[in-house]
N, C-alpha and C positions, 0 to 999 in steps of 0.2 A: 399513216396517221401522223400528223403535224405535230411536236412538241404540244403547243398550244391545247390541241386536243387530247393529248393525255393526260396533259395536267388537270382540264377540266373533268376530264371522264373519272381519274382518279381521285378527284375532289369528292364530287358525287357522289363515288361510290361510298367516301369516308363517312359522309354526311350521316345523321341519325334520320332526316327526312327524305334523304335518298336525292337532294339537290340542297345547292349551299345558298346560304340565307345571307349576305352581306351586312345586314344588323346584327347577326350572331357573333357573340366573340370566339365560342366554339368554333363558328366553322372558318372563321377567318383563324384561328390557330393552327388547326389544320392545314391553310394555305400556309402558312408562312413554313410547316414541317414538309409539305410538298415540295416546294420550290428547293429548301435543303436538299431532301431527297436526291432533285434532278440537277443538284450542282448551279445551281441558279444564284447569280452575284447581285447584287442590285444594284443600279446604275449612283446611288443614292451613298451607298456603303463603300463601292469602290473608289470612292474621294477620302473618306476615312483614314487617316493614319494607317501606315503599311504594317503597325503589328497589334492592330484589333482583331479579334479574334470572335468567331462562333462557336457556340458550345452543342453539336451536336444539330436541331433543326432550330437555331433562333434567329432565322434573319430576320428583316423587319423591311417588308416591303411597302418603300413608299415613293419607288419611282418605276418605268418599268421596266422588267428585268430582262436581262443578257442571261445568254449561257453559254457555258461549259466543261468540258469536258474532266477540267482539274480540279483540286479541291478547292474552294471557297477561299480559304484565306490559310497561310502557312505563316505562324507567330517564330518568332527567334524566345523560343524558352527561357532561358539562361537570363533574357532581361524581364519578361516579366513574371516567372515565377521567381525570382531568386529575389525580385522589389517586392512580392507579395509576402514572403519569408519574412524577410528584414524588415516589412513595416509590421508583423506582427509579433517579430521575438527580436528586434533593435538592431538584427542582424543574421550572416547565414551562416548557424555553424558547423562545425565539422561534425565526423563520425567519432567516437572512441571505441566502439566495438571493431572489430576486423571485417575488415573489404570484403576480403574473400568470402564470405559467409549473406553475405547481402548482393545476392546475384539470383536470377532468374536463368532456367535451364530445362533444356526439353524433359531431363528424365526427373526432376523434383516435384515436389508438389508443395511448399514451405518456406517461408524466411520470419525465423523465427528472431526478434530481438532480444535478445540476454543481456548486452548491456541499458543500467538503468537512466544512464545521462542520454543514450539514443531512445530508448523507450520513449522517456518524458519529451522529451522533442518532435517524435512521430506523434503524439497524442495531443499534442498542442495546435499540431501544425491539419491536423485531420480536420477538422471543416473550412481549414481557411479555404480560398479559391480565388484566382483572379475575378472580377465582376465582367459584364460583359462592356460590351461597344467601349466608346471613349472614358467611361467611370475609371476614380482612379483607383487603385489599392486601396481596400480600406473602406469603401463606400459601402455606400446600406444598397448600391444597387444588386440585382439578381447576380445569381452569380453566374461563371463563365465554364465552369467543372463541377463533379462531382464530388461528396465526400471521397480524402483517402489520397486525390491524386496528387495535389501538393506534396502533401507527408511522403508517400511514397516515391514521387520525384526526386526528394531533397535526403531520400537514404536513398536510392539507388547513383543519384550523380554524385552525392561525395563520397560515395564506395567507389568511383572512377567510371563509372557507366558512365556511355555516350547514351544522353535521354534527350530527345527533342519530345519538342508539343507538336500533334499531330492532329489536332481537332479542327473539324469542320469538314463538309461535303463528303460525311460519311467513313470519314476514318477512323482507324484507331486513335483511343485519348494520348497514348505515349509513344513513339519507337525508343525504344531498348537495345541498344547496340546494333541499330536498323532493323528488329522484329517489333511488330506491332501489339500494344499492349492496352488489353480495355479494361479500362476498370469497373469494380463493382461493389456495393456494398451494402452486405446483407447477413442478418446472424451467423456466428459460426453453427456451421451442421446444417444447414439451410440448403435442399436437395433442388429442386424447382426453381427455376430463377428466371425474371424475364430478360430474354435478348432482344427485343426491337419490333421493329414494325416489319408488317410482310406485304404493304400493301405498293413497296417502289419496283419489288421482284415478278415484273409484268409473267413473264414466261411459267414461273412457281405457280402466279395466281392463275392464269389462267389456266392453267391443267385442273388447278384445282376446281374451280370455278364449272369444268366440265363436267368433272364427277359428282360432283354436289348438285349439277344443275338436271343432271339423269336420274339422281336420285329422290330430289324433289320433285321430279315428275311424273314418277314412279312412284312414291311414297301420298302423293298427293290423290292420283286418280285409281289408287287400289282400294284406295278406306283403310287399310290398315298403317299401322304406325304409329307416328309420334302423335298426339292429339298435340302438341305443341308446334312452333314452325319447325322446319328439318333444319337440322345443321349446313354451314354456309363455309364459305373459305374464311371470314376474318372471325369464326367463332366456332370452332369443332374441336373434338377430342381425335387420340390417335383411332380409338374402336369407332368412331365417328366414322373416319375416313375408312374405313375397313370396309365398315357397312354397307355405306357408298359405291366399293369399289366394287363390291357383291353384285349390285345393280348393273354394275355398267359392264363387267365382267360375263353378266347374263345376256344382257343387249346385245355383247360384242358378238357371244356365238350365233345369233341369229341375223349377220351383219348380211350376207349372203342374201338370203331369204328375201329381206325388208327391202335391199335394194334395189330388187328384180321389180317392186311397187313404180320406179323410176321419180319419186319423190326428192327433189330438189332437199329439202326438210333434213331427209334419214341422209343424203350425199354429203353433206353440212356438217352432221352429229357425228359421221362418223369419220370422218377426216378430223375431225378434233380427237375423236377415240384413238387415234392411229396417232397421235402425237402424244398422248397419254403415258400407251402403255407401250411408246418407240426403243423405250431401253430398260424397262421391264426384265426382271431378272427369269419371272416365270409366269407368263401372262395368262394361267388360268389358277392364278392363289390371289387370293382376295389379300390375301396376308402380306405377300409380298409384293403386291403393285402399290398397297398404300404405305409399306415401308422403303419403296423406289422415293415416293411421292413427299413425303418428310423429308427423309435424307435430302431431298434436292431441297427444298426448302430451307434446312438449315446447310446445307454449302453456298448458298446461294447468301446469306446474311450473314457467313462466319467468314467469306471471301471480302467482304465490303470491311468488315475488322471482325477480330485482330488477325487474321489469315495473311491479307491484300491478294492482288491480282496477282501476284507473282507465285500464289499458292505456296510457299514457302514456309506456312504454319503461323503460329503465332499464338501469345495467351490472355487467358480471362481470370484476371487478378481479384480476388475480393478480399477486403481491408474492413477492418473492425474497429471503433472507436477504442476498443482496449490494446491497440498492434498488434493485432493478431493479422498474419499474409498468410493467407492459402491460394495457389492458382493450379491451373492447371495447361498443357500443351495441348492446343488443335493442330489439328491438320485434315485435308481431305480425305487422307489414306484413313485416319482414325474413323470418322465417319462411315465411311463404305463398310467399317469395320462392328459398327453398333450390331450387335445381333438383331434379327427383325422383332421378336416380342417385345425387347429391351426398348424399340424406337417408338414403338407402336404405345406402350405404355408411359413413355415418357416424353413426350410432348404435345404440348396440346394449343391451340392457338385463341387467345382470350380478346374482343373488341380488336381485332388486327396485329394484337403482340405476341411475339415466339414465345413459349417459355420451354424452356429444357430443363433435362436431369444434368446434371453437373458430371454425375458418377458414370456419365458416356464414356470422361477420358483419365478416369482412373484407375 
């Protein structure tokens, strides 16, 4: 399959009419989060000054696009966040709490501010954000970050952290001493949080996509079940995927049987079953193929940030308008490590967005 056609296949899919409407501004949003997605630069952008920056899926296609393999666009920090500081507080100032205590580390979970001259600075500095494309500092355009990142850029670099900006074509918002840092911001004690969209992790979706789609087939020509539609891959619970896996877990032992029919059809469903449940930890517990089947799913979007490719770990920082920093340390080894109930009950996939339990890596 051609780029081109995944892009549109996965358009489609996003779509609420199950094909994209070019009048809609909906689904041309969508496109322009797709194109992020696939590392897609646009011919248009890459004329652009070299430290314009994307925030996550905002490009703006309006020529057509090249790809990629790299990230989008890599900004030098240090220039425009530390102009984005300075035009909001006249200047960059220092720390006067201690260095050493404003650091990020696998085995913490906390940075907590006590002094009150760095407090008041991190609280000040908590919604600014660069703006996006060529706007300057200061502009009423959209912005280019989230709450929290400035603020917590400008306490961890004048504690001596090495902080680059790392945003765009899917990476983490910060590196931190070169680990990758996302940020997030959402009430303190706030268990459930969303991570992103699942709809670029072709390989996740499509497994998923299998089991959901035996289950709806099954669910559909029995009369029993949901009198609503069945659960889908961009919109199921973890007991969802259980359910599902019951189904096909059932199908699977009667694989034998059905194929001796010599139906093209059953040779089809079941070479995708056989990719399903290929690394399945015990492939007759319903329990434990759909908590195979998460798990990859969140390795799959925790790889993209704050992990990276190099699996090396990375964290998920949330930031609170009052300074308050709670994060926590991913890693893949952590995940493998979720117990299966703990997975099963704590993620669930809402309109194509992850949301996770936080308290995975605590």
């Amino acid at each position: 399959m051609s780029i081109v056609d995944k892009i549109v296949t996965e358009w489609a899919f996003r779509c609420k009419k199950g094909y994209p409407d070019l009048e809609n501004p909906d689904d041309m949003k969508i496109l322009k989060e797709i194109y992020s997605e696939f590392g897609i630069v646009m011919e248009a952008e890459n004329r652009q000054q070299d430290d314009e920056i994307d925030f996550d899926s905002n490009e703006q296609p309006t020529d057509e696009p090249t790809t990629t393999n790299k990230p989008a666009r890599i900004a030098t920090p240090k220039t425009e966040y530390n102009d984005v500081i300075a035009k909001a507080l006249g200047q960059v100032p220092g720390i006067e709490g201690e260095a050493s205590k404003y650091k990020l580390q696998p085995t913490g979970t906390e940075i907590k501010i006590t002094n009150s001259h760095d407090l008041e600075i991190f609280k000040k500095l908590y919604k600014e954000a660069p703006p996006k494309g060529n706007e300057q500092a200061g502009s009423a355009a959209s912005k280019g970050s989230g709450h929290g990142e400035i603020a917590l850029y400008w306490l961890l670099s004048q504690a001596g952290r090495n902080v680059q900006d790392s945003r765009g074509g899917g990476n983490a918002d910060l590196l931190v001493d070169n680990i990758g840092v996302e940020v997030k911001s959402y009430s303190k004690g706030k268990d459930m949080v969303q991570l992103g969209r699942v709809g670029k992790y072709t390989t996740e979706l499509l497994k998923l996509n299998t089991v959901f789609g035996i289950n709806a087939l099954l669910t559909t020509f029995s009369g029993t079940g949901r009198k609503k539609l069945p659960p889908n891959a961009i919109h199921a619970t973890g007991p969802d995927v259980v359910e599902a896996c019951k189904h096909v877990l059932a199908v699977y032992a009667m694989k034998e049987q059905m194929q001796q029919y010599g139906l093209t059809f059953f040779d089809s469903m079941f070479s995708k079953v056989d990719e399903v449940i290929a690394h399945a930890k015990n492939t007759e517990n319903a329990d434990e193929l759909a908590a195979t089947l998460l798990r990859d799913v969140l390795k799959a979007k925790f790889i993209d940030k704050p992990i990276g490719k190099d699996n090396a770990g990375g964290y998920m920082v949330n930031v609170t308008p009052s300074g308050d920093i709670d994060y926590t340390y991913v890693t893949l080894e952590a995940i493998d490590a979720i117990p299966t109930e703990k997975i099963i009950n704590g993620v669930f996939i809402n309109q194509g967005m992850i949301n996770y339990s936080r308290s995975f890596f605590k």
